[in-house]
C-alpha positions in Angstrom: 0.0 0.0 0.0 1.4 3.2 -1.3 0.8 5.8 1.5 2.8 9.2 2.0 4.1 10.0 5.6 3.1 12.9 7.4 6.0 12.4 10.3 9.5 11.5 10.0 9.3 7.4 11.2 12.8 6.1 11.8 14.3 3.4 8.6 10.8 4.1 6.9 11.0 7.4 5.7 10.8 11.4 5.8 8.1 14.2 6.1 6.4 14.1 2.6 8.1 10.5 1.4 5.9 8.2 -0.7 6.2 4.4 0.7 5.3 1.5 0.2 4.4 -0.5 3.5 2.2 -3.7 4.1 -1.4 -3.5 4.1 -1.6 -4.1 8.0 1.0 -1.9 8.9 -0.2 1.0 7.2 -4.2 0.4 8.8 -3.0 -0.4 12.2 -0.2 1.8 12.9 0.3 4.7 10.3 -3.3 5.6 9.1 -4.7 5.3 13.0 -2.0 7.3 14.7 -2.0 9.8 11.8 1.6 9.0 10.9 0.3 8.9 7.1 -2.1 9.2 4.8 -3.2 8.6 1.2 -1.1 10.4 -1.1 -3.6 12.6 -3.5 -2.2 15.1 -5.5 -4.2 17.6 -2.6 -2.2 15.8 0.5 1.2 16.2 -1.5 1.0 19.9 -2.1 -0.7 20.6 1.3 2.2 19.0 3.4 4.6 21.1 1.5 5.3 23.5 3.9 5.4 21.0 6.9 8.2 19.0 4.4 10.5 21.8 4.3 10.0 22.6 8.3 10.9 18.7 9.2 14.2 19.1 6.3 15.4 22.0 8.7 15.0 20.4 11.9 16.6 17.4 10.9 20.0 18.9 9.8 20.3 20.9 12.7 19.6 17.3 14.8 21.7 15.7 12.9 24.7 18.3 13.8 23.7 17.9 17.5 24.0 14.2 17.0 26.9 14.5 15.3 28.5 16.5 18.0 27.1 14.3 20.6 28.4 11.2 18.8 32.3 12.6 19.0 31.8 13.9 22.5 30.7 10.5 23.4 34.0 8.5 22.0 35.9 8.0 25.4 33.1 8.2 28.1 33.2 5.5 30.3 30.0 4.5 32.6 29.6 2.6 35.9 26.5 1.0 36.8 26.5 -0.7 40.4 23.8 -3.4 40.8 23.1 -6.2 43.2 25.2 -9.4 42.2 26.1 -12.7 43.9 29.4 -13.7 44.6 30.0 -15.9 41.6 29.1 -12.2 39.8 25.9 -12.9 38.5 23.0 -9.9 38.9 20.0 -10.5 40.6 18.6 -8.3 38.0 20.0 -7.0 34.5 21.4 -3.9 33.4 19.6 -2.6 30.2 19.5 0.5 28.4 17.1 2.1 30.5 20.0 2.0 33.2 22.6 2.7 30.9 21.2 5.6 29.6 20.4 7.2 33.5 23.8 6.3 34.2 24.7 8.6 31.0 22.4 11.3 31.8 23.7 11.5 35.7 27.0 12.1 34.4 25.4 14.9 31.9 24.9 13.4 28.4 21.8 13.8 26.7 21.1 9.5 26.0 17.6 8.4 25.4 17.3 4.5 26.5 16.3 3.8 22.7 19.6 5.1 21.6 20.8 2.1 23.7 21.5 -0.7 21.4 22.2 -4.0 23.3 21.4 -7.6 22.2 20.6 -8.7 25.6 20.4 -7.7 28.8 23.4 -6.9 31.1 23.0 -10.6 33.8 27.0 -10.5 35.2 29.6 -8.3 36.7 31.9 -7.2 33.7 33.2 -4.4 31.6 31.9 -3.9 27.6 31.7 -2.1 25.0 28.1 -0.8 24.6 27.0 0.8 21.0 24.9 4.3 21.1 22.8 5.2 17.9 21.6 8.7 17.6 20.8 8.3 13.5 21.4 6.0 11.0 24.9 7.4 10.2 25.6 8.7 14.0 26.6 6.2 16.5 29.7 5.8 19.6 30.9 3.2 21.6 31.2 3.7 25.0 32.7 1.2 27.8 30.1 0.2 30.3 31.3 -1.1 33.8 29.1 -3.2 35.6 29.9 -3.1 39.4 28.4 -4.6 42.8 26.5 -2.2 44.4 27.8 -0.9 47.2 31.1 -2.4 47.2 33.0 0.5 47.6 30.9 2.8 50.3 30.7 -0.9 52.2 34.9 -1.9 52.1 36.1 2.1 53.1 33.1 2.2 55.8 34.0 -1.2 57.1 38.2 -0.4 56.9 37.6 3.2 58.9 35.2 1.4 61.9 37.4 -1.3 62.1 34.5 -4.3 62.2 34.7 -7.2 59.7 30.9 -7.5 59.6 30.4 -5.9 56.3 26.4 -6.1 56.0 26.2 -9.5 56.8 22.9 -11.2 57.7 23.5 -14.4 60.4 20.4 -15.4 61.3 20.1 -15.6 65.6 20.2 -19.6 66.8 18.8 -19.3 70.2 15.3 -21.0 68.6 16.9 -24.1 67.1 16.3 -27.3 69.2 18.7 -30.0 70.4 18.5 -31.5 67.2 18.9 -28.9 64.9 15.8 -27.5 64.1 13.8 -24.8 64.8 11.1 -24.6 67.2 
């Protein structure tokens, strides 16, 4: 179905762009959310104006993302997260994370220009893609860290006790024979 966008839609196409998308993607998603519509010769000269408006705006992102994709080139991130001791995550790390991580140190990072294959599941450093267009994108190195395993080992060191957060559960309910009662 031949339809002609009235929104910039990322790897589809520009403001005033003639497509050609499936049948159901074009009535479910593009006609409904008014993303596009047929493309008369009335709809083609009235988005004229609105076509040369998105051309400007996107060349002056695209230098911001260009900018932002250089800055970006030899950041290095830390994101602390709960782990066992074998260094597995009792979570994942995934872009949503990455991306406040990025944003706490002061870089503009939207979790969707996060690209990872799967989530983050053990303690480790990587190298983590960012894609701000099609032709803009950085690595960065991501460090995945215990949480709290630095505030814990310099509070622990300065008061002197070796107890370090640890849960031992209290015995004074277990019986004779081990269990509890």
């Amino acid at each position: 179905m031949r339809l002609l966008l009235l929104k910039d839609i990322r790897r589809l196409g520009h403001v005033g762009d003639i497509v050609e998308v499936t049948t159901g993607y074009a009535r479910n998603c593009l006609i409904p959310q008014r993303l596009a519509t047929d493309p008369t010769e009335e709809n083609i000269q009235a988005i004229g104006q609105e076509k040369k408006r998105a051309a400007a705006e996107r060349a002056h992102r695209l230098k911001e993302f260009e900018s932002l994709a250089e800055q970006m080139a030899d950041v290095t991130v830390t994101v602390e997260a709960p782990a066992n001791p074998e260094g597995t995550l009792y979570g994942s790390v995934g872009a949503k994370e990455i991306a406040a991580a990025l944003q706490a140190l002061g870089h503009p990072v939207l979790p969707e220009q996060v690209l990872l294959d799967t989530p983050i599941r053990t303690l480790d450093n990587r190298s983590v893609t960012l894609e701000f267009a099609d032709e803009f994108t950085a690595q960065i190195k991501l460090w995945v860290v215990r949480a709290g395993t630095t505030e814990d080992d310099d509070a622990s060191a300065e008061s002197g006790s070796d107890d370090q957060g640890r849960f031992e559960p209290d015995h004074e309910d277990e019986d004779e024979d081990g269990g509890i009662g």
